[in-house]
C-alpha positions in Angstrom: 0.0 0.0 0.0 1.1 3.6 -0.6 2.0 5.6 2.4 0.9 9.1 3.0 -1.7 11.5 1.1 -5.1 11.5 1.9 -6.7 10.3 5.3 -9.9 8.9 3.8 -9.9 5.1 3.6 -8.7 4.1 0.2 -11.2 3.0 -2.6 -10.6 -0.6 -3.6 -9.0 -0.9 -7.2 -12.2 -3.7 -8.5 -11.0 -3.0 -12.5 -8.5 -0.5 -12.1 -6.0 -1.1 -14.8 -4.3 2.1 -15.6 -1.7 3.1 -13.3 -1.6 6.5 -13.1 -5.3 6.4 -12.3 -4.8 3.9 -9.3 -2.5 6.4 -7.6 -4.3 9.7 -8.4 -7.7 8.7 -7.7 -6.4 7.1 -4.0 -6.8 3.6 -4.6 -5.3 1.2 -2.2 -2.2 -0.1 -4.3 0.1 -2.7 -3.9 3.2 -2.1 -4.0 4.7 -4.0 -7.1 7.2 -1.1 -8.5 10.7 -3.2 -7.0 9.1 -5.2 -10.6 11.1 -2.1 -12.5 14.7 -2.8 -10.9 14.5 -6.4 -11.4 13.3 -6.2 -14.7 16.2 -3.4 -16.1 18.6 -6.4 -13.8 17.4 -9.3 -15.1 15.3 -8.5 -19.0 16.7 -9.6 -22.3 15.5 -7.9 -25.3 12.3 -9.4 -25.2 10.4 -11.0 -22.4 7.5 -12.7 -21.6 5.5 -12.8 -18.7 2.6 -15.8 -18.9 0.3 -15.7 -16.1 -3.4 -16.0 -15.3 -6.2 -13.6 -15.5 -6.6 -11.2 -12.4 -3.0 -11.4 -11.6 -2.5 -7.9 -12.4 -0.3 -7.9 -15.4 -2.2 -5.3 -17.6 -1.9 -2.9 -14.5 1.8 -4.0 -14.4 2.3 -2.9 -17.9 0.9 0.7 -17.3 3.2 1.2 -14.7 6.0 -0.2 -17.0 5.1 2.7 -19.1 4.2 5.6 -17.1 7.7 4.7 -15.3 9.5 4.6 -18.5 8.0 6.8 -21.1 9.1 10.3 -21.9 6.8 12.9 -20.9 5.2 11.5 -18.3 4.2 12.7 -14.3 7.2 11.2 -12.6 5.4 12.1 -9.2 2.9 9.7 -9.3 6.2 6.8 -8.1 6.9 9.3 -5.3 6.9 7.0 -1.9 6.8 3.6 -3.7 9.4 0.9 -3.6 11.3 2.2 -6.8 11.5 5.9 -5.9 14.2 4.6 -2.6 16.4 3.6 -6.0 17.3 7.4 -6.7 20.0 6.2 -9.2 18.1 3.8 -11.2 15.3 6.3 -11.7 18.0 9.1 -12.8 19.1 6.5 -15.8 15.8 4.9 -16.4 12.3 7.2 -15.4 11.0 9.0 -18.2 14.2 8.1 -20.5 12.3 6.5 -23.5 9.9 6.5 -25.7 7.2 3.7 -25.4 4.7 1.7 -27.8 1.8 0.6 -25.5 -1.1 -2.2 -27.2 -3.4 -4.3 -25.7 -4.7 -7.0 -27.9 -7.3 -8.1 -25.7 -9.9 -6.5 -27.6 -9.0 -8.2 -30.3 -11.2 -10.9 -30.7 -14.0 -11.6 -32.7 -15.8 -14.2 -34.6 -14.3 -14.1 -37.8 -10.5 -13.1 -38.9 -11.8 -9.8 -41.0 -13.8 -8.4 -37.9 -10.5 -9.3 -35.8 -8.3 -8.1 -38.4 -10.0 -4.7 -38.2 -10.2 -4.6 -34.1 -6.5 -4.5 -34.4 -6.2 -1.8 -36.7 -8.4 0.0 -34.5 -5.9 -0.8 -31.7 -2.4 0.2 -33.6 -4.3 3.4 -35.0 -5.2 4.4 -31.4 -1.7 4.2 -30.5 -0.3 5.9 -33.2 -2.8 8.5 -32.2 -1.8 9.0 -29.2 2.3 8.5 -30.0 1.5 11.5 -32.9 -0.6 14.2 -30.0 3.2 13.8 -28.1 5.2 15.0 -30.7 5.6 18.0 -32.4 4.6 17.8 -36.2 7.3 20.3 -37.0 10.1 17.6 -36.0 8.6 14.7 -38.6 10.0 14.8 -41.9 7.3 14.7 -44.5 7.6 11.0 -45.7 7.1 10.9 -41.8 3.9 12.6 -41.3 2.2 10.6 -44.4 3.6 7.2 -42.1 1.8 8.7 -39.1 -1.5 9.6 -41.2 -2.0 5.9 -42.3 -1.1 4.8 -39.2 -3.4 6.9 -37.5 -6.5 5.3 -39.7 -8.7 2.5 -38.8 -8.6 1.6 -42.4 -5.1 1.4 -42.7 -3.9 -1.6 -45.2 -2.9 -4.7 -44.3 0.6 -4.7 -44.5 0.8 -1.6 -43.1 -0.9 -3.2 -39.9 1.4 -5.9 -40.2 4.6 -3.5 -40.3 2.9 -0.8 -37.6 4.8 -1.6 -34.7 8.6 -0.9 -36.7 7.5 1.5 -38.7 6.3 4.2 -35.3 9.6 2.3 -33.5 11.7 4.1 -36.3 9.9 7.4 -36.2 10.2 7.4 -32.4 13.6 6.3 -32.4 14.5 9.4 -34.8 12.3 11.6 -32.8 13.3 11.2 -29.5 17.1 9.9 -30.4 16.4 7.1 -27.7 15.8 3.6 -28.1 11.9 2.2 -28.1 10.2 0.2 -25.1 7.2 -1.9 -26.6 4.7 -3.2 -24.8 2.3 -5.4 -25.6 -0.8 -6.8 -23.5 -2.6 -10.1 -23.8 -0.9 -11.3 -26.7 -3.0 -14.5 -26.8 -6.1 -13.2 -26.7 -6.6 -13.2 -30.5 -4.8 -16.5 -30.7 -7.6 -17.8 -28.5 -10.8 -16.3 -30.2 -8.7 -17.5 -33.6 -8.5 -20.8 -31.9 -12.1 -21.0 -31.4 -13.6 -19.3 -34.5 -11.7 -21.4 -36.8 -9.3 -18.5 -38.1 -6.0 -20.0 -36.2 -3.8 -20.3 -39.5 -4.7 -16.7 -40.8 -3.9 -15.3 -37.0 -0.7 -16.9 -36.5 1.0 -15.4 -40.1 -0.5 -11.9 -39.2 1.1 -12.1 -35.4 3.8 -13.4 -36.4 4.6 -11.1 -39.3 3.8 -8.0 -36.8 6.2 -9.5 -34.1 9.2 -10.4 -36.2 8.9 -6.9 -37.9 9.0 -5.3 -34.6 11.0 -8.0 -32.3 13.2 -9.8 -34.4 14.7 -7.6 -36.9 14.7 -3.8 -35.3 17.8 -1.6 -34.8 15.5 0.0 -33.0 14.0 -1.5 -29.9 15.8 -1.2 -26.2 13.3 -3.8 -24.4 10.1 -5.4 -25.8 7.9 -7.0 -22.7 5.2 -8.9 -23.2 2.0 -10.7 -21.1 -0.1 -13.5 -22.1 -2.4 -15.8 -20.3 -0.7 -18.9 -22.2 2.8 -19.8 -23.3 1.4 -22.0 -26.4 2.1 -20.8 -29.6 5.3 -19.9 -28.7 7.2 -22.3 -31.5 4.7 -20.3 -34.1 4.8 -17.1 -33.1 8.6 -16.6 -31.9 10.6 -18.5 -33.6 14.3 -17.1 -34.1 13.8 -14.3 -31.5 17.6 -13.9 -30.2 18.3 -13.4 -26.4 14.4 -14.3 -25.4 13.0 -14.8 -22.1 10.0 -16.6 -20.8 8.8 -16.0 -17.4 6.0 -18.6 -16.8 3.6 -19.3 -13.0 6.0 -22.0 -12.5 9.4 -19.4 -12.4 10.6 -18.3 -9.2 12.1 -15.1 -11.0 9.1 -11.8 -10.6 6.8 -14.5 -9.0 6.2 -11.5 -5.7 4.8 -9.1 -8.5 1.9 -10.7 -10.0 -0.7 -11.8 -7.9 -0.8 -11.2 -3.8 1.1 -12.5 -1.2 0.1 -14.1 1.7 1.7 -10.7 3.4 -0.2 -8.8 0.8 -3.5 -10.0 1.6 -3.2 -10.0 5.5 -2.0 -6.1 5.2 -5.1 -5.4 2.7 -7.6 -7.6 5.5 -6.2 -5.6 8.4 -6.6 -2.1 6.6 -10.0 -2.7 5.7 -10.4 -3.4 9.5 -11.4 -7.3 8.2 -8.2 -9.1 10.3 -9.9 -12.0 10.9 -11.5 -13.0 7.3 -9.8 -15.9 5.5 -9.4 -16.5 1.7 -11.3 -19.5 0.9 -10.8 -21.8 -2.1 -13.3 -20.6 -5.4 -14.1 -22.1 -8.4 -15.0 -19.0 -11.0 -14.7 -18.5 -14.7 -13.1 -15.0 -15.0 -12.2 -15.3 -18.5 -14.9 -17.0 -20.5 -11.6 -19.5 -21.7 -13.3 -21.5 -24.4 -10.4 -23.7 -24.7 -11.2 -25.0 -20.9 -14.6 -25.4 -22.1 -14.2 -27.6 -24.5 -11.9 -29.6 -22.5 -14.5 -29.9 -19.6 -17.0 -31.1 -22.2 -14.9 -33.7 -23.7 -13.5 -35.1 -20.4 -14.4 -38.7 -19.4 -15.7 -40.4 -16.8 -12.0 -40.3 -15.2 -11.4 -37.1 -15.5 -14.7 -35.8 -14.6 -14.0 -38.0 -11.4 -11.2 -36.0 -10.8 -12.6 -32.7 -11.6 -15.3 -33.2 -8.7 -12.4 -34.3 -6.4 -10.6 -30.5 -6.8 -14.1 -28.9 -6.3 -14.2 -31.1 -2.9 -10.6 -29.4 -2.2 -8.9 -32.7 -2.7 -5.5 -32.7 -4.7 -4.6 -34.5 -7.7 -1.0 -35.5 -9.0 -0.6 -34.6 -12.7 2.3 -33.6 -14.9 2.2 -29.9 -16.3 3.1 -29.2 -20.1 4.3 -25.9 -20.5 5.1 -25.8 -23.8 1.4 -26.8 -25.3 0.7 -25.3 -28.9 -2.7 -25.3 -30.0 -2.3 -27.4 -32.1 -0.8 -30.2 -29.6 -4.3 -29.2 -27.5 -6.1 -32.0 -28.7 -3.7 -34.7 -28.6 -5.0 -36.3 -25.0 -7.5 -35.0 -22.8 -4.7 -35.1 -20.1 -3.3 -31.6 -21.6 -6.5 -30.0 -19.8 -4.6 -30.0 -16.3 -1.6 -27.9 -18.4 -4.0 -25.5 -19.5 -6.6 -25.3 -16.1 -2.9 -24.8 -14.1 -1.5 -22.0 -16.7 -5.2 -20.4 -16.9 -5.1 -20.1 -12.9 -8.0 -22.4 -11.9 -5.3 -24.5 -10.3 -2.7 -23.7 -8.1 0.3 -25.6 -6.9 0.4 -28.1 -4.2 3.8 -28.5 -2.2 6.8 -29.4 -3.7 7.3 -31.4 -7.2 8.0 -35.0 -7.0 10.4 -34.3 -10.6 10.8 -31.5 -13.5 7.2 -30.4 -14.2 5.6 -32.9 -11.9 2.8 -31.2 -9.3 0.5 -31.5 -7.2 -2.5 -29.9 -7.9 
C-alpha cells in the first residue's frame, strides 16, 4: 500500500487497470514497482510474462510505461518501492519513448472483424504517439507514415509492419531507443482458436512480431503478457536473447498476484483481520479452450474434476510448452492449461521437473 496522502480510507481498485489512475484517484495499491529494478537487472530484449487472469499484469504494464516513457508525471512513483532507487530512476524514469497495445480487444468471430479490431488498436496508438510529438520535427515522408497509421482503415501490410515503422519514427524523434509493450498477446490467438481462423492469425502475429521483435535496430526492451505460453514455437521462432517467465518461475513470482503478506496487510486495513481467503471455483475469463476440454472429459477425469471442487489434490504432470495445435492430442493436456489459466494452483513441492500437485 502507498503511504501518505489522503486520510480517507482508500477506494478498492475492482477493475482498475491504468496506473496512473490507481495512484491519483487514491486507490489502495500494492506495492509492485521493485518489478522495474528487477526487470532493467534481469530482461533480455524481449520477455514474456505468462500468467493467469486477475493477476495484475495489464496494470503491471501501465506502470511499465508511465515509469518509463518520456513525458510522463514522474510524481505519481513518489513514496513507492522504486522511488528509494534514486540512481536507477535518474538513468531509467521517463528516459524512453514507449509503444503501449493491448490486444485483448481483439477478438472476434471471424479473422476480417478481428483483423479490423487490431487496426483500430495500432491506430489508437499511433494517435496517441503523434498528439506527443511536435509535427514540426517529422520529416514529410514521416507525417504521411503517421497519417496511415493513425487510420482505422489502414492496409494490411501496413498493420502488419505498424509496430517498426512508429519504432523508427520514435527512435528518430526522440534519439532514444523504443520500449514496446504489448498486453494479452493470446487473446486473438484464442478467439482465432475457437472461431476457426488460427492459421490466418498466427502469419498476421507473427509477421507484426518479427517486424517489430526480431529484426529492429530500434528497440531497447520489448515486454510482453499472455495468459498462455502456447504458440510460442509459431509465433517466436528465431527471436535472439528471449526470455519466458511462466507461474511456474521463481524469478518476478512477488509481483503478479498477492502474497500471503499482501493479503493479511489489505484484511487488516479494511479493518477485516480475521477474514480468511477460501478456495473458489470461477470462470473469469470466458476461456473456451477449458470449455471444450471440460466437455470432452471422461468419466476419469470428470471424477477428478469433482475431487478438486471437494478441495482434494490431484497429481498430474504440467506441459508448458502446449501449442494449440498439440491441444487435442489427449485429454490429459486439460490439467496444463486449467494450471496456466489459474483455476489450479500448486500443491507442495514437485516430485520431478514439471511434476505437481494440484
Amino acid at each position: 500500500m502507498r503511504k501518505g496522502g489522503n486520510l480517507m480510507q482508500k477506494k478498492l481498485p475492482i477493475g482498475i487497470e491504468n496506473f496512473e489512475d490507481m495512484i491519483k484517484e487514491n486507490y489502495y495499491y500494492v506495492d509492485k514497482t521493485g518489478l522495474l529494478k528487477q526487470l532493467l537487472n534481469e530482461h533480455g530484449l524481449v520477455n514474456l510474462f505468462t500468467r493467469p487472469r486477475r493477476f495484475g499484469k495489464s496494470l503491471n504494464m501501465s506502470m511499465l510505461k508511465y515509469f518509463f516513457e518520456i513525458g510522463n508525471d514522474q510524481a505519481i512513483f513518489e513514496g513507492l518501492e522504486i522511488s528509494k532507487d534514486k540512481e536507477l530512476c535518474d538513468q531509467y524514469q521517463g528516459k524512453f519513448p514507449v509503444i503501449s497495445v493491448s490486444l485483448k480487444g481483439a477478438k472476434a468471430g471471424n479473422y476480417e472483424d478481428a483483423k479490423a479490431m487490431m487496426k483500430y488498436i495500432m491506430a489508437a496508438e499511433s494517435r496517441r504517439l503523434y498528439d506527443r510529438m511536435s509535427g514540426d520535427k517529422l520529416s514529410e515522408k514521416q507525417k504521411e507514415q503517421m497519417k496511415s497509421l493513425m487510420s482505422d482503415n489502414m492496409k494490411d501490410t501496413e498493420l502488419m509492419t505498424a509496430l517498426w515503422i512508429l519504432s523508427s519514427i520514435l527512435k528518430e524523434y526522440y534519439g532514444k531507443k523504443v520500449i514496446i509493450l504489448i498486453d494479452e498477446y493470446d487473446v486473438p490467438l484464442d478467439k482465432a482458436f475457437e472461431n476457426n481462423y488460427y492459421n490466418e492469425m498466427i502469419i498476421l502475429l507473427r509477421n507484426m512480431l518479427e517486424q517489430s521483435l526480431k529484426t529492429n535496430d530500434n528497440l531497447y526492451m520489448a515486454v510482453l503478457t499472455g495468459c498462455l505460453r502456447i504458440a510460442r514455437e509459431s509465433i517466436f521462432t528465431g527471436l535472439n536473447n528471449f526470455n519466458i517467465f511462466s507461474i511456474t518461475d521463481q524469478y518476478f513470482d512477488e509481483y503478479f498476484g498477492f502474497t500471503d503478506k499482501e493479503v493479511k496487510e489489505i484484511l487488516q486495513y479494511y479493518k477485516v483481520p480475521d477474514a480468511t481467503p477460501q478456495p473458489y471455483w470461477i470462470n473469469t475469463s470466458g476461456n473456451y479452450i477449458v470449455k471444450r476440454f471440460i466437455e470432452r472429459a471422461n468419466q476419469q477425469t470428470r471424477r477428478e474434476i469433482e475431487q478438486l471442487i471437494e478441495g482434494k489434490a490431484i497429481q498430474k504432470e504440467i506441459r508448458l510448452e502446449l501449442t494449440y495445435n498439440e491441444l487435442d492430442s489427449t485429454i490429459e493436456n486439460l490439467w496444463s492449461v486449467l494450471f496456466a489459466t489459474g483455476y489450479l494452483t500448486q500443491q507442495g513441492k514437485p516430485l520431478k521437473r514439471f511434476l505437481q500437485s494440484i
